[in-house]
LUMGULO-421817 format. One record per residue (C-alpha): x, y, z. Coordinates in steps of 0.5 Angstrom, whole numbers, plus 500, padded with zeros to 3 digits. Example, Ala and Ser with C-alpha at 12.3 -4.5 7.8 and 13.67 -1.06 7.14 Angstrom:
# residues 2
<node u="525" v="491" w="516"/>
<node u="527" v="498" w="514"/>
This chain:
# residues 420
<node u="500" v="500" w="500"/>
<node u="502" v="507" w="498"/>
<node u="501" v="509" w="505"/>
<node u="505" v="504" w="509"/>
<node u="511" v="506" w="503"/>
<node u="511" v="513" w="504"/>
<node u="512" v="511" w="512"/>
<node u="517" v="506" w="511"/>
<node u="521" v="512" w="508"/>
<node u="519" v="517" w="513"/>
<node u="522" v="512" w="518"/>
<node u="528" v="513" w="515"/>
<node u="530" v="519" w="518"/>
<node u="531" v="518" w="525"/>
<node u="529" v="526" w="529"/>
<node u="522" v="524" w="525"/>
<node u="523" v="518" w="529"/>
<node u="524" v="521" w="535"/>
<node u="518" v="527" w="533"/>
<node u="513" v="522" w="531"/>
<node u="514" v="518" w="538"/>
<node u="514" v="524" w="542"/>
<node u="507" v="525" w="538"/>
<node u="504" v="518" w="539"/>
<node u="506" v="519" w="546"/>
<node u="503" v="526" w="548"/>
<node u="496" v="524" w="543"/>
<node u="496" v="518" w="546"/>
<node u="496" v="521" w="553"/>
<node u="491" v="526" w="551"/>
<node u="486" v="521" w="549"/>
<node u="487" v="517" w="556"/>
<node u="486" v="524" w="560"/>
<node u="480" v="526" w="556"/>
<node u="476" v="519" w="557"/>
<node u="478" v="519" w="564"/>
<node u="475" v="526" w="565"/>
<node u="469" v="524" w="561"/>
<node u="468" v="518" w="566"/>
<node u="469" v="521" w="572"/>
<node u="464" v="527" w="570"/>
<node u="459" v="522" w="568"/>
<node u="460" v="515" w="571"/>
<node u="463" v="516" w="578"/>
<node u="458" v="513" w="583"/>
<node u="459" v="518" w="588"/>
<node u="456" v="523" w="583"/>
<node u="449" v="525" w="581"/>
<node u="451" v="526" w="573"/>
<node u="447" v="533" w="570"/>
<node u="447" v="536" w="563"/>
<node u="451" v="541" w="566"/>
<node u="457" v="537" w="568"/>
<node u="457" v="535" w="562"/>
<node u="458" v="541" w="558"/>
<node u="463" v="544" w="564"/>
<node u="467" v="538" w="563"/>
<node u="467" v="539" w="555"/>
<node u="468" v="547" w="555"/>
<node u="474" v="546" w="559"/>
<node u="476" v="540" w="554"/>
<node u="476" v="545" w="548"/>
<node u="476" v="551" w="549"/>
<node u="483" v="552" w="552"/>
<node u="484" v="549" w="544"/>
<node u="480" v="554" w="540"/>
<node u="482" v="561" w="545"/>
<node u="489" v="560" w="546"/>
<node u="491" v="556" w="539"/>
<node u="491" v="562" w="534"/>
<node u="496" v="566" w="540"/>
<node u="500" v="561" w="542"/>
<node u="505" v="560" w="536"/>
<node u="507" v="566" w="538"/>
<node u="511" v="564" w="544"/>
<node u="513" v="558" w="540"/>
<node u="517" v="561" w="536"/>
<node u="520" v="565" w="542"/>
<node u="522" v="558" w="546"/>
<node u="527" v="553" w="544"/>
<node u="522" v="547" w="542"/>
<node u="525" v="542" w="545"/>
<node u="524" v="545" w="552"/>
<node u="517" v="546" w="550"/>
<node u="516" v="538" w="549"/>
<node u="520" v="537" w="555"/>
<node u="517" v="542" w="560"/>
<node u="510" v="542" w="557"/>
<node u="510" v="534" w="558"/>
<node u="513" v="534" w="564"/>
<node u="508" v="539" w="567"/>
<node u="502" v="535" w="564"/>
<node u="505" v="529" w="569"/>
<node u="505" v="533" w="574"/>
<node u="498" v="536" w="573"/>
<node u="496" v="530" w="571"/>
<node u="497" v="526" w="578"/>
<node u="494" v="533" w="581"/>
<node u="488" v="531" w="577"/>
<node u="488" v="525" w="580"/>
<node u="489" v="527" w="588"/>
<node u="484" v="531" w="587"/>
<node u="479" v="526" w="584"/>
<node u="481" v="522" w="590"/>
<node u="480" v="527" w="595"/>
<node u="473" v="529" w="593"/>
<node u="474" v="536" w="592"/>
<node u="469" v="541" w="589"/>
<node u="468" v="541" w="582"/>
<node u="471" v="548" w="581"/>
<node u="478" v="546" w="583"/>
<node u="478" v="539" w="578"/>
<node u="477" v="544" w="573"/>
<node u="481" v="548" w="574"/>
<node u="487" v="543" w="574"/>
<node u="484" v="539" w="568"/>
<node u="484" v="546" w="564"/>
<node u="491" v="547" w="566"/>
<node u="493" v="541" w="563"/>
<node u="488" v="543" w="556"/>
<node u="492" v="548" w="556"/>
<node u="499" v="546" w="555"/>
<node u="496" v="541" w="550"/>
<node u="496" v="547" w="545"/>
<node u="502" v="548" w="545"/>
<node u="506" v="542" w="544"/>
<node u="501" v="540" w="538"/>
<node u="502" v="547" w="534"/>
<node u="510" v="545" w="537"/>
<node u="510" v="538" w="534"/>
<node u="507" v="541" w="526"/>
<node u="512" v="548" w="527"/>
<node u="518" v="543" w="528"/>
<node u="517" v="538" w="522"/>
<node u="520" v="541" w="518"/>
<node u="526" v="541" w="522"/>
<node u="526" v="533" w="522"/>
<node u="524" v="532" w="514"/>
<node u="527" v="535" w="508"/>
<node u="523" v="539" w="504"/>
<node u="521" v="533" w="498"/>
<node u="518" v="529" w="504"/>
<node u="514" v="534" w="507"/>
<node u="508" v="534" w="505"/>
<node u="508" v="527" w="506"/>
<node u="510" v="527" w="512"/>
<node u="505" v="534" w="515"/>
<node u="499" v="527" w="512"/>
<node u="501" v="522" w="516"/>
<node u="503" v="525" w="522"/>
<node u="498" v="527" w="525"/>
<node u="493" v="523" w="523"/>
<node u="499" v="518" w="527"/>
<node u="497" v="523" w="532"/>
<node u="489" v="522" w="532"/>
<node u="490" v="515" w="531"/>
<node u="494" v="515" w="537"/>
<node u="488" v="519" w="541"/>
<node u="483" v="514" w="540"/>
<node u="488" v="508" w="542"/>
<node u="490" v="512" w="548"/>
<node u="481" v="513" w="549"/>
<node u="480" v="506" w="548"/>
<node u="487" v="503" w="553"/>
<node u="482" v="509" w="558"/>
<node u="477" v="505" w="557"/>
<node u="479" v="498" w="558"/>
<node u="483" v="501" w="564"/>
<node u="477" v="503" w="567"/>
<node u="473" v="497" w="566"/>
<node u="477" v="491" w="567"/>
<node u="484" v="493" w="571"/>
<node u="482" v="498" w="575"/>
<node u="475" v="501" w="577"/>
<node u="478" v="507" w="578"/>
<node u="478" v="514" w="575"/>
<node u="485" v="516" w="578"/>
<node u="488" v="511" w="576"/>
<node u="486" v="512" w="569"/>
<node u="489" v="520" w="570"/>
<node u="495" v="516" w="573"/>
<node u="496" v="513" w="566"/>
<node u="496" v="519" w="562"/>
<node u="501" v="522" w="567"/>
<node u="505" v="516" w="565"/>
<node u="504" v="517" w="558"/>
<node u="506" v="525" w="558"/>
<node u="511" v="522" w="562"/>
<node u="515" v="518" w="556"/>
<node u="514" v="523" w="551"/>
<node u="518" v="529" w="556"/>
<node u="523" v="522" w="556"/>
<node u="522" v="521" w="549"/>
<node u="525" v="529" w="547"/>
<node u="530" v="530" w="551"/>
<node u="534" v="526" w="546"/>
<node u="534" v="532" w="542"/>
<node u="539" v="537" w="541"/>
<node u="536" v="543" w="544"/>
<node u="537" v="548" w="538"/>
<node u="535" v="542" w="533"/>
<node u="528" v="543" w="533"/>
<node u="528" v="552" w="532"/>
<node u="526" v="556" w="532"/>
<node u="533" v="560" w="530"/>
<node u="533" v="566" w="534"/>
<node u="535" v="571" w="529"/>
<node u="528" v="571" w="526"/>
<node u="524" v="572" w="532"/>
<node u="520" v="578" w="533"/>
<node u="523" v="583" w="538"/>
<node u="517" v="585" w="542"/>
<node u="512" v="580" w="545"/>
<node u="506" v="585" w="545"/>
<node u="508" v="587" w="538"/>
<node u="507" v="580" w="536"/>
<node u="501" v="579" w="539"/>
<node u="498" v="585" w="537"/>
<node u="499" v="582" w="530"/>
<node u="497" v="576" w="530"/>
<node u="490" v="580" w="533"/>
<node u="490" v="585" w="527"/>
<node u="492" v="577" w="523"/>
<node u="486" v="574" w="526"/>
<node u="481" v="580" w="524"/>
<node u="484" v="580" w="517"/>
<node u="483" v="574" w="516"/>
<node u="475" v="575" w="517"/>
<node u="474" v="581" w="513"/>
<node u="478" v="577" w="507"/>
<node u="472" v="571" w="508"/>
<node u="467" v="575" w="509"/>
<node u="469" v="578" w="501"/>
<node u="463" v="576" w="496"/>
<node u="467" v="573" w="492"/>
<node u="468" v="567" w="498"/>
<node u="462" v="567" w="500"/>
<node u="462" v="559" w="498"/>
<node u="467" v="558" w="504"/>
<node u="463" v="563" w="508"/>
<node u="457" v="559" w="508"/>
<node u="461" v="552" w="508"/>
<node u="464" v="554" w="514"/>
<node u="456" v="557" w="517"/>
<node u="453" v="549" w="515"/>
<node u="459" v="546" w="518"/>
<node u="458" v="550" w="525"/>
<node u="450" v="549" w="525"/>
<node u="453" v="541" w="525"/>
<node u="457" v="541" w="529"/>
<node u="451" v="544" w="534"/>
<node u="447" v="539" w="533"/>
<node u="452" v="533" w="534"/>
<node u="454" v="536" w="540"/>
<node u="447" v="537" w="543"/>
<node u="446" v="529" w="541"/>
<node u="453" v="527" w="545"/>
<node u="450" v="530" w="551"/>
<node u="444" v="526" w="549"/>
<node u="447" v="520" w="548"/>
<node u="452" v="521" w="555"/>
<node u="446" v="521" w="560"/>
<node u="442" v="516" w="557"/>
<node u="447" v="511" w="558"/>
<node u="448" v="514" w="564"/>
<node u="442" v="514" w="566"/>
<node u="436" v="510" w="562"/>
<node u="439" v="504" w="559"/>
<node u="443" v="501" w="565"/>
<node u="442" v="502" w="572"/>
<node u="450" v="499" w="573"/>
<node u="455" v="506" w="572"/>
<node u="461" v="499" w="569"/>
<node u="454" v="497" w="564"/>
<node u="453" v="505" w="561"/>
<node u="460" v="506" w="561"/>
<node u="461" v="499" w="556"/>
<node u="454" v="503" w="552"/>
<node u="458" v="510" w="552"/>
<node u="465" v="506" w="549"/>
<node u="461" v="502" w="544"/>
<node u="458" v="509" w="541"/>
<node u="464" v="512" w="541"/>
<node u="467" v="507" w="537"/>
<node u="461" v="507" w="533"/>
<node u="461" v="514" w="531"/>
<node u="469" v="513" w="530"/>
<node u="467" v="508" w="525"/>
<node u="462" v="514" w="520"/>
<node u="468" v="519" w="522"/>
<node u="473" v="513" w="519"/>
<node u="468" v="511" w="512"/>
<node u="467" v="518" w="511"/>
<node u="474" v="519" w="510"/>
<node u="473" v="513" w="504"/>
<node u="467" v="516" w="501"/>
<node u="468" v="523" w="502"/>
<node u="474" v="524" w="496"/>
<node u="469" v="521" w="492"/>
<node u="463" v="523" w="493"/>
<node u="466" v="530" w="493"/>
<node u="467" v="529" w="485"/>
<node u="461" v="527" w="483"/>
<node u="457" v="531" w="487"/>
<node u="461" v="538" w="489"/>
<node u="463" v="539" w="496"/>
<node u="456" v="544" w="497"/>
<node u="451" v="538" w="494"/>
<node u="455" v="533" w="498"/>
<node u="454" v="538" w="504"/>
<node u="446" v="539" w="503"/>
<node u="447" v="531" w="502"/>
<node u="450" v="530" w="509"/>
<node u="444" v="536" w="512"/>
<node u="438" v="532" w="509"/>
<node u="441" v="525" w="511"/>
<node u="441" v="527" w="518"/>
<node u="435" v="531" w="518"/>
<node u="431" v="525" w="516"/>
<node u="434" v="519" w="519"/>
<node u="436" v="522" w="526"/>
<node u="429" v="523" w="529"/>
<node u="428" v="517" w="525"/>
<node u="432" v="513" w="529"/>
<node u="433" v="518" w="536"/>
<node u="426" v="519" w="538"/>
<node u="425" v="511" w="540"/>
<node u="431" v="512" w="545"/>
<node u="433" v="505" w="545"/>
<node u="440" v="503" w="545"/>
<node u="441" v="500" w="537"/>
<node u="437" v="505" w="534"/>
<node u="441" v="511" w="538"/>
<node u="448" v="506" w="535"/>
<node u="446" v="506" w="529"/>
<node u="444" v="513" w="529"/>
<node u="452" v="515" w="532"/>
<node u="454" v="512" w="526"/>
<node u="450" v="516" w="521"/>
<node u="452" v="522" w="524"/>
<node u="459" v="521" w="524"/>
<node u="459" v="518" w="517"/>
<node u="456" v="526" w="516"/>
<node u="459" v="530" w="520"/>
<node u="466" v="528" w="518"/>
<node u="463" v="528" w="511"/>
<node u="461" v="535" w="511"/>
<node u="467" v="537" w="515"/>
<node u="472" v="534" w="509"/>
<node u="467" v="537" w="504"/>
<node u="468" v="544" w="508"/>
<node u="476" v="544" w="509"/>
<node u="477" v="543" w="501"/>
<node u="472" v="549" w="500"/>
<node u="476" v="553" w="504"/>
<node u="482" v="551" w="502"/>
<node u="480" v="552" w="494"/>
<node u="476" v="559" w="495"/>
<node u="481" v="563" w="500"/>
<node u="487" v="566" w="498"/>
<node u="494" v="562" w="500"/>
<node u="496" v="568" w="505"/>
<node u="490" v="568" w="509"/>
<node u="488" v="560" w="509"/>
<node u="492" v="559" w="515"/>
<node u="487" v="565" w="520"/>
<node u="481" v="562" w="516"/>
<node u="483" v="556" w="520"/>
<node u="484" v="559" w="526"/>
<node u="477" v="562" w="525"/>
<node u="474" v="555" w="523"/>
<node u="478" v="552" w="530"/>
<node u="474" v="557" w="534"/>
<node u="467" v="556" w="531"/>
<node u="467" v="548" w="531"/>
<node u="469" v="547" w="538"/>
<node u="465" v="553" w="540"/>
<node u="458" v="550" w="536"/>
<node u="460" v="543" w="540"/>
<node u="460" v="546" w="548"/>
<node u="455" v="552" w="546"/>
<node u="450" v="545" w="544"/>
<node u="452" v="543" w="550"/>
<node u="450" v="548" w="554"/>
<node u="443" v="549" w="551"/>
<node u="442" v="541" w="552"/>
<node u="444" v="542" w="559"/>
<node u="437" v="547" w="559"/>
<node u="433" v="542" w="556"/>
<node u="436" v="535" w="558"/>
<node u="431" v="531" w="563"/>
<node u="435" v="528" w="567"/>
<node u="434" v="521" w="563"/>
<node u="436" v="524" w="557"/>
<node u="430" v="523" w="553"/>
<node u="428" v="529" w="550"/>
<node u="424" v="529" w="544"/>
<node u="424" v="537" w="544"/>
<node u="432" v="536" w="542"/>
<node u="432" v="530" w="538"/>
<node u="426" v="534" w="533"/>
<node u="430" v="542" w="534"/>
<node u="436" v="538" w="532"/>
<node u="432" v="536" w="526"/>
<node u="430" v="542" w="524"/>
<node u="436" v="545" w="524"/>
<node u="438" v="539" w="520"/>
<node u="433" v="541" w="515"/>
<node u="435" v="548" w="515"/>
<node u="442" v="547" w="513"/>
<node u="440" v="543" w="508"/>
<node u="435" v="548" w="504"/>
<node u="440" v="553" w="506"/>
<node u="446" v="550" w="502"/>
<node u="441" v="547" w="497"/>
<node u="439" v="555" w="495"/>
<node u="446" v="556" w="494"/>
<node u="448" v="551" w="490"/>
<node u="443" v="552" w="485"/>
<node u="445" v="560" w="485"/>
């Protein structure tokens, strides 16, 4: 397979080596603390899991991404990156292991956030050092290559790390904080993993960085609001109706997975071990519609375009998802996980290649910046209205139908679109 050729060369190179497992090892750590969050939110017993928790827990999951992400290329391109995969990971370990005392002292809510927020936060940098530092690894024939496999390396590594949490949880140790401890462990090895650089190896070279710190962000403000004037322009507004298609998805699939959390919390099981084991197989599930979207999307793109294959995805949603949600039965809301991945992920490509076509090459990267910030603030800000509607079981017909509706708005929206 080409695939697995265009790794075998990339292998070659043994500082890509080290990045790679720098990488795999911190992503992987990631999707371990993420789940044991996630289950210690939703699936402690000595907790009485509510919508809101949910959606606290998912802001503070990723938010930190969508806020601090434009800004902190900044301070990267001020420290030794080398330092920032050491010390970031290192000080993840060690939040990581005071996020699980906290979760076995019992403390308020407020202070588990708060040390669960630090550790997403570090997160960004080191994920925007490993993309600034691969250049510096591989030589310029490569580098496409290499931008492709590695971080789809690192979300596959992601949702191992989800998975291994999972398993963890359910068949070592029925416990929280021993999952968080594992994370820790993690983040641990990728810090041991990057000592192994030499320092000035990985940049950024100190002869071009920008003198005065205020200045640069200052930039990156004026960068940022540039960027939105460009895609704001009549002749991109493809891209700007792509990416307001895509925001109202992404609304919808966050309200549903809070949904989906407090039924297998609460309505399918009455055992916190059963409703886990529900909540892992509908992740995998959904997993698996992000997995075939990718498949079908290139295809379906060429012969359909990427506004019909988004209206497609919409209307397919729009019909299917109270079809399949409102009898708020296990195999149905399965079934349901999968088709909403399948679209979701099938819209998202469909947007990426209509903004990577539409907007200019000098503004692509802030558009993207901006495309963060709508997609992870669609996610949480869905969380938040299904906190206001959710009963405490999960069965809300007013969600599953409201969704619906703004299934089927999108879709008429894009499909005049398209016909101008």
């Amino acid at each position: 397979m080409a695939v697995v050729r265009d790794l075998r060369m990339l292998l070659r190179f043994r500082d890509f080596r080290r990045l790679l497992a720098v990488r795999l090892l911190s992503q992987g750590a990631d999707g371990v603390y993420q789940v044991a969050l996630a289950t210690y939110v939703v699936f402690s017993p000595e907790k009485q899991t509510s919508a809101a928790a949910i959606a606290s827990a998912m802001a503070v999951l990723l938010l930190p991404y969508s806020f601090i992400g434009p800004f902190a290329g900044v301070l990267l391109d001020r420290w030794p990156r080398r330092q920032v995969f050491v010390y970031g990971n290192l000080l993840r370990a060690a939040l990581a292991c005071v996020t699980g005392a906290l979760i076995l002292l019992s403390v308020p809510d407020w202070l588990f956030y708060a040390s669960a927020l630090c550790v997403t936060a570090v997160n960004r940098f080191v994920l925007a050092g490993l993309s600034a530092a691969l250049p510096r690894v591989v030589d310029g024939e490569r580098l496409v290559i290499a931008n492709s496999l590695s971080p789809t390396a690192g979300t596959l590594a992601a949702t191992a790390g989800g998975g291994l949490a999972f398993v963890v949880r359910l068949l070592v140790a029925d416990s929280d904080a021993a999952v968080v401890l594992l994370g820790a462990l993690l983040y641990l090895c990728s810090a041991l993993v990057a000592v192994r650089f030499a320092r000035d190896l990985l940049g950024p070279d100190p002869a071009l960085v920008q003198p005065h710190l205020g200045a640069a962000v200052a930039s990156t403000a004026r960068g940022l609001a540039a960027g939105v004037r460009h895609l704001l322009a009549p002749e991109r507004r493809p891209a700007a109706r792509a990416l307001a298609a895509m925001t109202a998805m992404r609304f919808c699939y966050g309200a549903l997975s809070v949904m989906v959390l407090m039924l297998c919390r609460y309505a399918w099981t009455s055992r916190e071990s059963e409703g886990l084991a529900l909540l892992g197989v509908a992740v995998a599930v959904s997993g698996a519609g992000f997995f075939v979207a990718a498949v079908v999307t290139p295809w379906a793109v060429g012969r359909l375009g990427p506004v019909g294959w988004i209206v497609t995805c919409a209307g397919a949603a729009a019909v299917l998802e109270p079809a399949l949600g409102l009898p708020f039965a296990p195999v149905p809301i399965l079934i349901a996980a999968f088709v909403l991945g399948l679209v979701t992920q099938g819209a998202k490509i469909a947007t990426d290649t209509t903004v990577q076509a539409v907007v200019d090459d000098a503004y692509r990267g802030r558009i993207f910046s901006v495309y963060d910030v709508l997609f992870n603030v669609a996610f949480v800000g869905a969380a938040a209205v299904a906190a206001l509607v959710l009963p405490v079981d999960g069965r809300s017909v007013h969600l599953v139908v409201t969704v619906a509706l703004i299934y089927a708005a999108t879709t008429a929206a894009m499909y005049r679109f398209g016909r101008q």
